[in-house]
C-alpha positions as CSV (number, residue, x, y, z in Angstrom):
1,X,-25.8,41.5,-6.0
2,X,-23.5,39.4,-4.1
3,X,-20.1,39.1,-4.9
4,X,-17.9,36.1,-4.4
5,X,-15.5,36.0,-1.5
6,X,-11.6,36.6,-2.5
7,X,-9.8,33.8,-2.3
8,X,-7.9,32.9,1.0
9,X,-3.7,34.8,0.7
10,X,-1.1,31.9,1.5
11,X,-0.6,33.3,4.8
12,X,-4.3,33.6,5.7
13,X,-4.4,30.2,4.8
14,X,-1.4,29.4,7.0
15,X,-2.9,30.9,9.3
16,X,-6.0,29.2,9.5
17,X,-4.0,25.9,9.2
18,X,-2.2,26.6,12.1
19,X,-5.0,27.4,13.9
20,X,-7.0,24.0,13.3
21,X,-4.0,22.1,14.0
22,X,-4.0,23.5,18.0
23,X,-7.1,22.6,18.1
24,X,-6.8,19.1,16.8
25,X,-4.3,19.0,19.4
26,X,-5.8,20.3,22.5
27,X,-8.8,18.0,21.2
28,X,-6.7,15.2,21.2
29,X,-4.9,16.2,24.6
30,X,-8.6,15.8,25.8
31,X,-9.6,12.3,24.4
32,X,-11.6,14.1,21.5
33,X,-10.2,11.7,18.7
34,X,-13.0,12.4,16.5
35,X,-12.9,16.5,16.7
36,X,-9.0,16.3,16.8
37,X,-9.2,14.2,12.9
38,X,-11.9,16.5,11.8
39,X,-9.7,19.6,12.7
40,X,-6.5,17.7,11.3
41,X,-8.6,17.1,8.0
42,X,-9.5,20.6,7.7
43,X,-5.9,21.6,8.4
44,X,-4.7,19.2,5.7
45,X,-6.6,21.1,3.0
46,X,-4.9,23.9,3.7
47,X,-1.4,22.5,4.2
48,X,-1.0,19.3,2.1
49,X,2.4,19.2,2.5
50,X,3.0,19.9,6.6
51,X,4.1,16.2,7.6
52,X,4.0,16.9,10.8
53,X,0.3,16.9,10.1
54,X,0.0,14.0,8.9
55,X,1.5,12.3,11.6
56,X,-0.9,13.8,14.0
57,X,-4.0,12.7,11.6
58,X,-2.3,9.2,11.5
59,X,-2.6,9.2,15.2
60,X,-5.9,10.3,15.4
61,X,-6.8,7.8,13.0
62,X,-5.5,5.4,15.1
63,X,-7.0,6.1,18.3
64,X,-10.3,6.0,16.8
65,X,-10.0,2.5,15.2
66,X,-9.5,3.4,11.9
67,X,-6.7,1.4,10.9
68,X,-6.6,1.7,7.2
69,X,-6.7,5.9,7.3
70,X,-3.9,5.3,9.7
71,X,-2.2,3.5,7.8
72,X,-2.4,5.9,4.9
73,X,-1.5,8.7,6.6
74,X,1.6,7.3,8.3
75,X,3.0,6.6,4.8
76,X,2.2,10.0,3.7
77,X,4.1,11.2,6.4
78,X,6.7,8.9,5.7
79,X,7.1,10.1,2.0
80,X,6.6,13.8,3.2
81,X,9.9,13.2,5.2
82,X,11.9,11.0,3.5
83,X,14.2,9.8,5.8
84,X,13.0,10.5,9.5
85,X,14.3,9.8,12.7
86,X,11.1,8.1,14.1
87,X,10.9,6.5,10.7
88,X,11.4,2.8,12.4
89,X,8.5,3.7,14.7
90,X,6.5,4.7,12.4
């Protein structure tokens, strides 16, 4: 019989989320929009509340012409933050 994986710890999944997120980024640093969201999604998953990541999706959504998903993560990033520095920018 197979048994079922163990879940993921908090820091594998840390981990793992940091890992996808340099990737999104040297993806991005590339011109790879699309494989820079699809790494930033995946990252996401495991680290809802990393605003910095949402930022970084928000761009990638953006540089892909997907305003809406832009738009929604921007203001995710903006209530992940609160008040930011770059908030005016944003």
């Amino acid at each position: 019989p197979v048994l079922p994986a163990a879940p993921a710890t908090n820091a594998q999944s840390e981990s793992q989320a940091q890992q996808l997120i340099a990737d999104g980024q040297d993806a991005a640093l590339q011109g790879e929009h699309a494989q820079a969201r699809d790494a930033f999604i995946k990252a996401q998953a495991l680290a809802p509340r990393n605003a910095r990541l949402a930022y970084a999706l928000a761009r990638a959504h953006e540089a892909l012409a997907e305003p809406s998903q832009a738009v929604r993560q921007y203001c995710r990033y903006l209530a992940l933050v609160g008040t930011a520095p770059d908030a005016d920018d944003v």
